[in-house]
Structure formats: C-alpha cells, structure tokens
C-alpha positions as CSV (number, residue, x, y, z in Angstrom):
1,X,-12.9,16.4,22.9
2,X,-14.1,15.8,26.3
3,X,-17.0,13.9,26.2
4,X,-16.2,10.3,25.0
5,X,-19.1,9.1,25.0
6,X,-20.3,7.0,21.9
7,X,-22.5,8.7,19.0
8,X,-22.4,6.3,16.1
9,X,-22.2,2.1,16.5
10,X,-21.6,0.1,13.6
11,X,-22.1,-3.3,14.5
12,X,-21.1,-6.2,11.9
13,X,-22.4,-4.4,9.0
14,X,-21.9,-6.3,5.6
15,X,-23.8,-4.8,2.2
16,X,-23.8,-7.9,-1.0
17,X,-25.4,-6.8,-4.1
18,X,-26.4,-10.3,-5.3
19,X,-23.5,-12.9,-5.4
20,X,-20.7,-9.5,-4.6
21,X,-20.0,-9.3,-0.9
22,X,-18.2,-5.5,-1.1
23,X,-18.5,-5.1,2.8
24,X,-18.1,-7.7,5.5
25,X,-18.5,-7.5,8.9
26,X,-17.7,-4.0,9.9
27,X,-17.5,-2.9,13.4
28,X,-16.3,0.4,14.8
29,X,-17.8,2.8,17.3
30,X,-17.1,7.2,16.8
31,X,-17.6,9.2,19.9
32,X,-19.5,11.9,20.1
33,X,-17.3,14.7,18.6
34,X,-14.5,12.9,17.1
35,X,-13.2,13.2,13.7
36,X,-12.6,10.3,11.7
37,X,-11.4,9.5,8.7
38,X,-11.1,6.2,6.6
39,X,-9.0,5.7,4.2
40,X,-8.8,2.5,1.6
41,X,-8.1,1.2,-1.9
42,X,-9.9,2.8,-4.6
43,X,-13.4,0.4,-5.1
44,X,-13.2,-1.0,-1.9
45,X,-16.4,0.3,-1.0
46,X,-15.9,3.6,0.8
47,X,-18.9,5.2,-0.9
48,X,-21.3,2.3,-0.5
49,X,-20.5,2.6,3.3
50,X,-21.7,6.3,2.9
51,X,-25.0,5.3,1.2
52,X,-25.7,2.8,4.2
53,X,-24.9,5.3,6.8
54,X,-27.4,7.8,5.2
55,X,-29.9,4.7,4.8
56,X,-29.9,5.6,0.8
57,X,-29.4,1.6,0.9
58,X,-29.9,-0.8,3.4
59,X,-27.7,-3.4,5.1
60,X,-27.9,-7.4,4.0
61,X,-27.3,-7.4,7.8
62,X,-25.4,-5.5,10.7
63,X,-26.7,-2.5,12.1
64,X,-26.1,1.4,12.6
65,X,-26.8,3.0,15.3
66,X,-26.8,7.1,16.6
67,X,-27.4,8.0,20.4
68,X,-28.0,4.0,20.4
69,X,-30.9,3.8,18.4
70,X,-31.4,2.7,14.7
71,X,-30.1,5.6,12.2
72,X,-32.9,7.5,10.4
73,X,-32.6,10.2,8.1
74,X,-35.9,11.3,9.5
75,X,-35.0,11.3,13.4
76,X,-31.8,11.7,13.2
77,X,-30.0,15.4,11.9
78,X,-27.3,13.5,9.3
79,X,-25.4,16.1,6.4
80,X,-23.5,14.8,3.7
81,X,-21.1,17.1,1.7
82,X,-20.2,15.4,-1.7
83,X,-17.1,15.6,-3.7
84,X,-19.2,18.0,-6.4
85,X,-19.6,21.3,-5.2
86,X,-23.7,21.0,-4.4
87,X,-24.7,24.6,-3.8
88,X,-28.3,25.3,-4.7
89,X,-27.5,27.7,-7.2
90,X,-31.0,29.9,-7.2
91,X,-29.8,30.8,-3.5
92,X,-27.4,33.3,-2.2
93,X,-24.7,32.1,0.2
94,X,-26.8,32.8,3.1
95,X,-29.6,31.4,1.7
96,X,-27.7,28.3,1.1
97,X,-26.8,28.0,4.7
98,X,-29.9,28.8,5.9
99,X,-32.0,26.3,4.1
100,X,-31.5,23.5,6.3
101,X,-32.4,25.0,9.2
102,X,-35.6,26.7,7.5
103,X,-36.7,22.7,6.3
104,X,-36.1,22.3,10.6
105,X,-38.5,24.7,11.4
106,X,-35.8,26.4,13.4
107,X,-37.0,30.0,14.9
108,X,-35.6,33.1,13.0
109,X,-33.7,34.0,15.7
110,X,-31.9,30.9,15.7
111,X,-31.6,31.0,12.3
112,X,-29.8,34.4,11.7
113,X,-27.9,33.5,15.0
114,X,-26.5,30.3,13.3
115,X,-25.7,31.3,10.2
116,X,-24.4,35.0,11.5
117,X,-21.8,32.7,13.3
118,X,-21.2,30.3,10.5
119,X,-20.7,33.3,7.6
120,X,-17.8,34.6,9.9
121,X,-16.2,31.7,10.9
122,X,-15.5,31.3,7.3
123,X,-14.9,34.6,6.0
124,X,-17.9,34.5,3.5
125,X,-19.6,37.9,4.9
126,X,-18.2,40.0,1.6
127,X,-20.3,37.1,-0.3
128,X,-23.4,36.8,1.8
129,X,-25.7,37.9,-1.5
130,X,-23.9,35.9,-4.2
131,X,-24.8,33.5,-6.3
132,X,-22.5,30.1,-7.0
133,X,-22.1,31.4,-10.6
134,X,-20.6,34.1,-9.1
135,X,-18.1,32.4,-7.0
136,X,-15.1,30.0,-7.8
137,X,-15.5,26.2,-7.6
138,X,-13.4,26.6,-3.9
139,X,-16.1,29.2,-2.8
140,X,-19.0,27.2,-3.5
141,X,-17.7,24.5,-1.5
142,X,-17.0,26.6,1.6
143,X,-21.0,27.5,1.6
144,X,-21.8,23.6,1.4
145,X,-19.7,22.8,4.5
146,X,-21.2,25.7,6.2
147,X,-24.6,24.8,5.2
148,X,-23.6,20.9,6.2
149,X,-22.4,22.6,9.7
150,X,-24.9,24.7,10.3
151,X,-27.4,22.0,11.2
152,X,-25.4,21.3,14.4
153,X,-25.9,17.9,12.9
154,X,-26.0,14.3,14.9
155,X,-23.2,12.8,12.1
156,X,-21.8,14.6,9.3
157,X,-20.3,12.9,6.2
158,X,-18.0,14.3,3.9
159,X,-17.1,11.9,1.0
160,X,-13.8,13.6,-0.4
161,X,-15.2,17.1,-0.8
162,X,-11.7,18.7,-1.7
163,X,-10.6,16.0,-4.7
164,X,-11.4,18.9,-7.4
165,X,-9.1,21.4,-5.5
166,X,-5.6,22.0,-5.9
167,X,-3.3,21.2,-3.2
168,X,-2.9,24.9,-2.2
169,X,-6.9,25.2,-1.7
170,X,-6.9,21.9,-0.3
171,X,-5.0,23.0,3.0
172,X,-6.9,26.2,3.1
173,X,-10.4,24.1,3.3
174,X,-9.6,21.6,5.7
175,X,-8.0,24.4,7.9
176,X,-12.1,25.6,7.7
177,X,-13.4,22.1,8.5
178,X,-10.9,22.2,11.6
179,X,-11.9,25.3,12.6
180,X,-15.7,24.2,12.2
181,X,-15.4,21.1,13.9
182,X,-13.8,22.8,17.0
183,X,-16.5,25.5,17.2
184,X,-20.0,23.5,16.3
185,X,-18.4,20.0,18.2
186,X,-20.1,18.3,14.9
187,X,-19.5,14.4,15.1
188,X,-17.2,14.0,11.6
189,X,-16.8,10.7,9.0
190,X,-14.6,12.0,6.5
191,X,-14.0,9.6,3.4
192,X,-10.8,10.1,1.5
193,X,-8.1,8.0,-0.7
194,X,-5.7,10.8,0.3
195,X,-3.6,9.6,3.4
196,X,-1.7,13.0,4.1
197,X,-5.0,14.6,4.0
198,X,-6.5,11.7,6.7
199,X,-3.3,12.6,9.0
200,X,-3.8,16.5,8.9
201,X,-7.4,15.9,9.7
202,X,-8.2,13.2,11.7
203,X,-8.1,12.4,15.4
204,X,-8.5,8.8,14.0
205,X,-8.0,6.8,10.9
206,X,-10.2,3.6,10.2
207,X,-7.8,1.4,6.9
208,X,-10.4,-0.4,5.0
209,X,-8.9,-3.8,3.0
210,X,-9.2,-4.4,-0.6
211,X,-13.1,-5.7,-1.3
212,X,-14.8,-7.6,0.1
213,X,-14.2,-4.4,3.0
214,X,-13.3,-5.2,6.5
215,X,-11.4,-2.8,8.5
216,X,-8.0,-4.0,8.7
217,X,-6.5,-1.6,11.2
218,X,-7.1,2.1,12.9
219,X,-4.7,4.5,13.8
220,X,-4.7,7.4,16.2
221,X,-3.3,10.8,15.4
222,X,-2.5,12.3,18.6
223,X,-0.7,15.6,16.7
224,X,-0.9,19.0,17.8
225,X,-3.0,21.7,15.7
226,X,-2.0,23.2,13.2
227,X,-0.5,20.1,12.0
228,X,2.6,20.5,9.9
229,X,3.1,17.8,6.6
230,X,6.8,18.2,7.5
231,X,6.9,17.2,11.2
232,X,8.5,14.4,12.0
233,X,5.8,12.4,13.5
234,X,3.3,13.7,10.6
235,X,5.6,11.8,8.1
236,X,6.0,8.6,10.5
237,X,2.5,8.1,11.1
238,X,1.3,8.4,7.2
239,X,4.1,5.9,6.3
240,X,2.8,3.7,8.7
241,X,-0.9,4.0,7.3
242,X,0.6,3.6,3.5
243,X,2.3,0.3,4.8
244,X,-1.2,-0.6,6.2
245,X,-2.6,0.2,2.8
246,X,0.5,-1.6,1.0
247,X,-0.5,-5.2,3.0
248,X,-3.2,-5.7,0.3
C-alpha cells in the first residue's frame, strides 16, 4: 500500500476479568491499508482482543485508537465477519450486502454502485436473489465478507471466518479477501490459529504469548501475490512463526 500512514493505535492495552489478567500491555500500530494477521495459542485471548476492539468490552486500561481518536462503534465504520456464517437469512444476497449501507443512510446511487462492484468482484451475480438456505455454507460466507467490505469500513475484523471450510474452499476464500482488500483498500485484523493461512494472507503477522497475552514478536511477509504454500520462502517464514509459537 502506499499510504503508511497509521489507522489503528493500540497503546498498552491490558483486559482482567477479576483476579485473571488474559491481556497485558499490548502495543502495536496498523497502517492505514495493511493486512494483519495475529496468530497465538488457543485461549490466549485472541477473541477477547476482538471484543475490545469493537468496544463490546472495555479495557481495565490502555487505549484504542482510529484516525487518532478513541474507537467508537458509533463514529467510527468497524465490520466484524465471525467464524459462523452470519448472513441475515430473510435477505437475498444483495440485500445482505446492501444492508449496511441502507443503516448509513448511503444515497441509492451509491448503494447499487457499491454493491454492483462488490457482487462481481466475487462472482455472486448468478445468486443476487437467493436466499442463504439456498446456498452452501462457503456461499453464505462470501456474502458476509462482501457485506463486511462493502462499508468501505475504517477497520475490519475477521475472527477466523474460514475454520468450518475445507482446505480446498479455504484457498478459494482468502483468494476473495485478497482480491477485496486490494480493490476497497479496507484496513484488515484477521484472527486465526492457522499459521499457513496468516503467511498466505498477511503483509504482517503479530505472535501473541500464552495468557496472560503480550505480543511476543511480529513478522513481515514481504511475498509476492499469488502466494504459493510451496515456495521456498513461504515454508521458511511459517517455520519461523511456528518456532515463535513453540517458545511458549
């Protein structure tokens, strides 16, 4: 991306619930357009972080900042795709995709121009009019991202939205998250325990420690797209973020 400048600040965030300290003193920066990943032990608090970035909890201390002000749901455009396909599933595809932008008051023109370009970067025009039931569990799921891109949002978080896939359809969705990513220039915080998944995504991966969460280590992923699981360099740099992982 060209623009480096910063979107999100996390600034010594920690989260107890009571006595348990599951995140402690977390600091990292994402600029505006990058895609991030972060990867971790299973229960080391990956999804807590979610819920504090989307202010469904608050911090015991440390703060969050977008464009350099405190995040808020209600100023600032966040999306969250979950690991459940989340479809509405009394709307059509379009209507799906449209429905965030309808709650933004967005003109109609804007509208049907946004979601005209969203429907064909992923292929869904044959399936405008259907209903979730009448799609598989992969389809649904391509609808949710492009209603979560649609919003041209500030930050959007996806909290392992393929781990119901196979690996097949796995490749074949985050190929359509690339492909969004490059056209809309969304800001992305992508949360997986998947590290050849983190490598064939990311420009960056954040390695969170065991709880109580700190990050222990980032590492850039300065690959070529389309990214191949068999390159050389591929397979050196997720070893390296497995032996990160393997320290704790």
């Amino acid at each position: 991306m060209a623009s480096k400048d910063i979107k999100v600040q996390v600034n010594h965030l920690t989260k107890k619930f009571g006595d348990l300290l599951v995140l402690d003193d977390i600091s990292f920066n994402i600029n505006k357009g990058e895609f991030v990943c972060i990867v971790g032990p299973t229960g080391c608090g990956k999804t807590t972080f979610l819920n504090l970035l989307t202010r469904l909890i608050e911090p015991t201390s440390g703060e969050i900042l977008i464009d350099g002000k405190p995040a808020d749901p209600h100023v600032h455009n966040i999306s969250f795709v979950f690991q459940e396909p989340s479809a509405f599933p009394w709307l059509t595809a379009q209507q799906n995709i449209e429905y965030g932008l309808k709650i933004k008051k967005k003109s109609s023109e804007e509208i049907k121009s946004q979601v005209d370009k969203i429907i064909g970067l992923l292929g869904l025009e044959k399936f405008r009019n259907a209903y979730p039931h009448e799609m598989s569990v992969s389809m649904e799921q391509r609808v949710v991202i492009g209603r979560a891109f649609a919003l041209n949002p500030d930050l959007l978080l996806m909290d392992e939205p393929y781990g119901q896939m196979d690996i097949k359809m796995r490749y074949y969705l985050e190929d359509e998250v690339i492909r969004l990513w490059k056209a809309t220039g969304s800001t992305v915080l992508f949360i997986t325990h998947n590290l050849e998944e983190a490598v064939y995504l990311a420009e960056r991966v954040l390695i969170l420690s065991n709880k109580p969460a700190k990050i222990k280590a980032e590492k850039k992923v300065d690959l070529p797209r389309p990214r191949s699981v068999s390159d050389d360099k591929f397979v050196e740099i997720r070893k390296d973020i497995t032996d990160m992982i393997k320290w704790w």
